[in-house]
C-alpha positions, 0 to 999 in steps of 0.5 A: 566785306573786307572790315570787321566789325566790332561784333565779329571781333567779339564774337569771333577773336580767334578768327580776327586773329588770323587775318591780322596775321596775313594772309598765309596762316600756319598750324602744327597740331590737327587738332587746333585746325579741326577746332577753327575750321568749325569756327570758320564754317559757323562764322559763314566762311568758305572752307576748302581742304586739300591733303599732301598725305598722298604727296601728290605731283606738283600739278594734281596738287594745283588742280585738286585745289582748283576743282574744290573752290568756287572758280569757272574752269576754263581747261584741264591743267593747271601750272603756276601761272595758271593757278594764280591766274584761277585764284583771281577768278574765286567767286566769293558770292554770300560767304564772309570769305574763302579759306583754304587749308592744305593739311600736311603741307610739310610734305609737299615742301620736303617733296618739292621747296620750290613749288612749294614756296612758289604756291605759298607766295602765290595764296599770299599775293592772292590774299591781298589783291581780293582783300584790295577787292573788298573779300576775304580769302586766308590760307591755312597751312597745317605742318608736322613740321614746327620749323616750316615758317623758318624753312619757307621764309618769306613769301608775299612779302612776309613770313608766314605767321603760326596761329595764336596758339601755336606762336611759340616755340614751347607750344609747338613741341620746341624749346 
């Protein structure tokens, strides 16, 4: 189910907005997030949530994200490799699509950029390979940090876009 139709465009714009802007979404304000993620649910989306709060080692962070979504498990622990690996495992089964959102995500990059980078370019290739396999899945990566798209720079080819809301600089607290 990989096209909108016209009525969830209608229906839902915000949503269509999200993934016409690729497949790694960033927000600021929580409480912006807390308002699509209820949209999410309500349109028959997937919605899994990690938390970097606890600023969790590299590999607790790759695994709690593993264990909430919708994927056979084959062993314990979990590296690069073998995260991008799981995510092409997602069952997507009668939902519109899977959307993870990793809250706090500005704390894990100051912990660690590289694996931070290297997880972020990952959700953005694995978003394109399923979309190619005709599913959904979006990522949503909420920051305190209203520079992370300039920080993190490219991934999967592009550079994470803010939510519609959040797009400029003034509405994420910058000028």
């Amino acid at each position: 189910m990989t096209s909108f139709t016209d009525i969830e465009i209608k229906q839902f714009p915000q949503i269509f907005d999200l993934f016409k802007n690729g497949g790694v979404v960033l927000y600021n304000r929580p409480e912006l997030l807390i308002k699509m993620e209820e949209q999410l649910k309500n349109a028959g989306y997937l919605v899994h949530e990690s938390n970097c709060e606890q600023k969790p080692q590299k590999e607790s962070l790759l695994l709690e994200i593993v264990q909430s979504l919708p994927i056979p498990q084959f062993h314990p622990n979990v590296n690069l490799d073998g995260f991008n690996d799981y995510l092409r495992y997602l069952e997507f089964s009668k939902h519109k699509g899977i959307v993870i959102i990793i809250k706090n995500f500005h704390l894990f990059y100051k912990s660690d950029r590289k694996w931070a980078y290297a997880i972020a370019d990952i959700f953005a290739q694995q978003h394109r390979s399923h979309l190619l396999m005709g599913n959904r899945l979006l990522t949503i990566l909420q920051s305190d940090d209203p520079r992370l798209d300039q920080k993190i720079g490219s991934i999967g080819g592009y550079e994470p876009r803010w939510n519609t809301v959040e797009k400029s600089y003034e509405n994420r607290g910058l000028s």
